[in-house]
Structures are given as C-alpha cells and as structure tokens.
C-alpha positions in Angstrom: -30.5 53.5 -24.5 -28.2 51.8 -22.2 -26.9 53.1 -19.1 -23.8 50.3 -19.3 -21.2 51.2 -21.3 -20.6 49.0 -24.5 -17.3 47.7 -22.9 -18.4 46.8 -20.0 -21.6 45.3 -21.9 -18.9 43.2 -24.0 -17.3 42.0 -20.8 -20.7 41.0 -19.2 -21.7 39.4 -22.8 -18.4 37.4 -22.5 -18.2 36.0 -19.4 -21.7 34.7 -19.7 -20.8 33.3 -22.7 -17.7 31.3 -20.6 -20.7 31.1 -17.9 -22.8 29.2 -20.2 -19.5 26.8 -21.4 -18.5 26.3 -18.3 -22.4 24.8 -17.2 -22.4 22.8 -20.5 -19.1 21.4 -19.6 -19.9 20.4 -16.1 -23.2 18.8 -17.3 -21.4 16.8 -19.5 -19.0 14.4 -18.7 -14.9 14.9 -20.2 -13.4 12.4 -22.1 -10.8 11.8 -19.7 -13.9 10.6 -17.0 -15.6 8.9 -19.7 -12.2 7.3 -20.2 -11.3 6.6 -16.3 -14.5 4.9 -15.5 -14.2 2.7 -18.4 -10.8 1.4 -17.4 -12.4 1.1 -13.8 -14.9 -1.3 -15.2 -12.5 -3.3 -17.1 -10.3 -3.5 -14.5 -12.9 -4.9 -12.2 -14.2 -7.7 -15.2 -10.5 -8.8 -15.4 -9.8 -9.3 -11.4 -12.8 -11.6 -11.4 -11.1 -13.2 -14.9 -8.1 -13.2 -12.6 -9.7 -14.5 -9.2 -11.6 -17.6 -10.9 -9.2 -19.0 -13.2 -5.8 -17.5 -12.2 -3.3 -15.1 -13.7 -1.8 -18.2 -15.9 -5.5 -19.7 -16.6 -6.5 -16.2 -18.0 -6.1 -15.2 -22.1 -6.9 -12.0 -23.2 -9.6 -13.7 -24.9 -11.3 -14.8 -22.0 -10.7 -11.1 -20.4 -12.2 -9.6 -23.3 -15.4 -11.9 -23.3 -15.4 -10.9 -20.0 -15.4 -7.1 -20.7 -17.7 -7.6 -23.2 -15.8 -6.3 -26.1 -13.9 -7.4 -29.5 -10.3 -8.5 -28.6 -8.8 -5.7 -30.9 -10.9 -3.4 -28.4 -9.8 -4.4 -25.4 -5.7 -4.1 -27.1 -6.8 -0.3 -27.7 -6.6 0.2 -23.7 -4.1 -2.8 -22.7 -0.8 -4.2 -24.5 -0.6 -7.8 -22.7 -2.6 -9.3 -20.1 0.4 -8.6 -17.5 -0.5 -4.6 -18.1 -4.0 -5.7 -16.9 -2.7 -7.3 -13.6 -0.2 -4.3 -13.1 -2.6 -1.9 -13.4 -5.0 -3.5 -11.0 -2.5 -3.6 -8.7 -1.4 -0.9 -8.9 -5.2 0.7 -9.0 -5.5 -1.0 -5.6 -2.6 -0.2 -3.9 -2.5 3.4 -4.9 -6.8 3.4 -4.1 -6.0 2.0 -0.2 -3.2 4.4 0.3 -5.1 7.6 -0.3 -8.4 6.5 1.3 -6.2 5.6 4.6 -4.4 9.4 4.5 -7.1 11.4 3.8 -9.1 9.5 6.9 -6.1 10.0 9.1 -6.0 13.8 8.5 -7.4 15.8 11.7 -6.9 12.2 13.9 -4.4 13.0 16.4 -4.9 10.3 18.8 -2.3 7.3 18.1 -4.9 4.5 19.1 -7.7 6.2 17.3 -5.3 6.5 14.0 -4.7 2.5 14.3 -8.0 1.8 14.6 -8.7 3.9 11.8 -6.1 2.8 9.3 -7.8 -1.3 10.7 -11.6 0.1 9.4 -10.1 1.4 5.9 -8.5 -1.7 5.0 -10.8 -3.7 5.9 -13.7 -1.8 4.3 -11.7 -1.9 1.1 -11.1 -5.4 1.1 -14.7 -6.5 1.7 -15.6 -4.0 -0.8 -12.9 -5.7 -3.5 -12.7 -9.0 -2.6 -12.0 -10.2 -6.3 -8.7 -7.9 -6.5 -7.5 -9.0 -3.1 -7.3 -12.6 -3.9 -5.7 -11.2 -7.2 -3.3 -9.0 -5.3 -2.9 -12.2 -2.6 -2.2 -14.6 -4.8 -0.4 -12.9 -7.9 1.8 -11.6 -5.2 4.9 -12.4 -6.8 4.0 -12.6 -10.8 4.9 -9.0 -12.2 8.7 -8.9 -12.6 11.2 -6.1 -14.0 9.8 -2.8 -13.6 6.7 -3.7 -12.9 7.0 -6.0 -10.1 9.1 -3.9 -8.5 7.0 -0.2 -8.3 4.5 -2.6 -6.9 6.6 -3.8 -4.1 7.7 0.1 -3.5 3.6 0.9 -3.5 3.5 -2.1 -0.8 6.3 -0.4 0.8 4.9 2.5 1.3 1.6 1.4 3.1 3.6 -1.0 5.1 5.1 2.1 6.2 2.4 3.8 7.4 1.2 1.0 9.5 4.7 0.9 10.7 4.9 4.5 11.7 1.4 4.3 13.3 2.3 1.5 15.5 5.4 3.2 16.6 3.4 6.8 17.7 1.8 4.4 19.7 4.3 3.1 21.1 6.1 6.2 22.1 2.7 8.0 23.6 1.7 4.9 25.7 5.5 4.0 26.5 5.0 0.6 25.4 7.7 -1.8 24.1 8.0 -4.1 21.1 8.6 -5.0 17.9 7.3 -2.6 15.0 8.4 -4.9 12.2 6.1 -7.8 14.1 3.3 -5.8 15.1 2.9 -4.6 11.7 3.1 -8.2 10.1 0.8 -9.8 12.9 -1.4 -7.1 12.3 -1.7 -7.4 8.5 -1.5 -11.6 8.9 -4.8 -10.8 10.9 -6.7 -8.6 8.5 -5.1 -9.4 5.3 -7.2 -12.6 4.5 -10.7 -11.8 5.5 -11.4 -12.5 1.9 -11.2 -16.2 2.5 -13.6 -16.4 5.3 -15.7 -13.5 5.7 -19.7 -14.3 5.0 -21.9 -11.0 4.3 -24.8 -13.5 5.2 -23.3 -14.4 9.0 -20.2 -12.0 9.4 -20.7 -8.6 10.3 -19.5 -5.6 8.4 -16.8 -3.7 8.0 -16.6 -0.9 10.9 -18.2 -3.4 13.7 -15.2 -6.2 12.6 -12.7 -3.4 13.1 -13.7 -2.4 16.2 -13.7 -6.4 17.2 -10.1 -6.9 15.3 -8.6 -3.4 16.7 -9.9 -4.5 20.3 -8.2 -7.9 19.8 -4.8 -6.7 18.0 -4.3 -3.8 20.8 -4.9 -5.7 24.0 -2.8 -8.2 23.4 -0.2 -5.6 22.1 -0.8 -3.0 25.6 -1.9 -5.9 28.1 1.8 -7.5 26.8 3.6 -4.2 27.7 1.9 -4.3 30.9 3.1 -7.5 32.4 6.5 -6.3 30.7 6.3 -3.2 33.1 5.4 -5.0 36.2 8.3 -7.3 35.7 10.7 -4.7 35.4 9.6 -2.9 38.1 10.2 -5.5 40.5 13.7 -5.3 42.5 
C-alpha cells in the first residue's frame, strides 16, 4: 500500500504529465520558430535578389526562384515585393538596435560605450553585407507608411549615437558638434560594404579598434588645441 495519499499521488501524476509536455515541447520546435526562421531565410534570398539586380530590376518571380519556392508560395508570406524590402529593413534596423543596447548594458565608461556601439555596427554590417547595400541604396524607395516607420527606426539609432557622443562630451568637457560627429562618424563606418576584403582586410573588432582610434583622436586631439587657444590671454 502506499504511504502517499491518492491526492497528493494525483498531483505528482499530473505535474509529470505537464513535465513530460513541457520536455516534448522544448524538443520540438513551435510553429511560430519554424515560421520565424523561414521568413529569416527568405528574407536573406531576397536582399541578395535585391543587391544584384536592384529593387526595380527585381520581380517577385525572380525572388521566388531565388527562395526556391512556387510563386503562389512565396504570396502566402508576402503581398508585394515592397513588403519584402520593408520588412528587411525593417528586420535590420530593428536587429542593429537591440544588439547595440543589450552590449551597452553594464558599460559605463562614455569612450568605452562609443567604441562599443563602432564594433556592433560594424560586425553587423560585415556579417550582412547583402542588406546593407539594400538598405544603402533603397534608402529612399518605401513611401507612405512604410517609408516613414523606417526613417523613425533610423531615427532612433541615430539617436543613440547622438546621445553617446554627447556623454562624451560632457565627461571629457570637450566641445563640438553632435549632429556632425554623429554623421562623420556614420559616413566613416557606414560603407565598409564597398571596400572591405575578408581576404586582405581585417575583421570586425580589430577595424573598430583602428576606426574608434581614428574617429576619437581627431574628435579629443580637436578639443585640445580648442582648449589651449582659449586659455591663452
């Protein structure tokens, strides 16, 4: 006989019963992953679509050979080819924004921070360079709606340079323009796309060292002279 008693049996029959769900569920991947990595993949096939023949060169038929699907299949995830270039895009932006804040968290040094927000972009643009001559050069295509949550995506990691640049500025007590810095910073790591060779180039984190080195010397050695100057009777 047992010493449990039968409700307390029932509970510990039920909640391995969940137990055992709960391991068959995590062993097998949900619909909405199966789902998400799909649209990942397709997205990828159509920035390459998108980065060899253009946004205008590109039919749905070409993105679909691409995807390796029927044409009706690849309507089931996408209405028009201009929800494909949205949605990478948007993908993109959104990817870059939330890989930059989660490696800021616990950084409190303001140079550090720079440095670090310099090694995430670049790491994601080497890593995607397909989407970034997308995002580059179909900078102005999406309109309406669209077009314009983009730009307020854009907005929002211009702003976080921005606001890095400034805590610099404030715990050095250097002077100059945020607005500039930030666009002569993003002019400087923005099209490494074009030029950068995996075969003779180095890689990401030893290129933002190099870059952040370049960017912030000129940008504190600038201040400096600025200082001296002012110092003087």
């Amino acid at each position: 006989m047992s010493l449990v008693p039968l409700d307390t049996r029932s509970a510990i029959a039920s909640a391995g019963v969940r137990k055992s769900r709960t391991v068959r569920r995590a062993n097998a991947k949900s619909p909405d992953t199966r789902y998400e990595n799909q649209m990942e993949r397709l997205l990828e096939h159509a920035a390459r679509i998108f980065c060899d023949k253009g946004y205008e060169g590109a039919s749905m038929r070409d993105l679909s050979r691409a995807c390796g699907m029927s044409l009706a299949g690849l309507y089931h995830y996408f209405s028009s080819k201009e929800e494909l270039l949205y949605l990478i895009q948007k993908h993109a932006f959104r990817t870059i924004i939330d890989q930059v804040r989660e490696r800021l968290t616990g950084a409190n040094d303001p140079e550090q921070r720079v440095r670090i927000f310099i090694e995430s972009h670049l790491e994601y643009f080497l890593a995607n360079k397909e989407a970034m001559k997308v995002l580059t050069h179909e900078d102005e295509t999406l309109k309406n709606g669209r077009g314009a949550e983009i730009r307020a995506i854009k907005r929002e990691y211009y702003r976080i340079c921005f606001d890095l640049l400034e805590d610099l500025k404030r715990a050095q007590g250097l002077e100059f323009s945020g607005r500039l810095a930030v666009l002569s910073l993003f002019g400087m790591i923005n099209w490494i796309y074009t030029w950068h060779n995996p075969r003779s180039d180095a890689g990401a984190k030893t290129l933002a060292r190099e870059m952040g080195d370049i960017f912030l010397r000129g940008v504190v050695r600038g201040n400096t002279k600025n200082r001296v100057s002012k110092a003087r009777p």
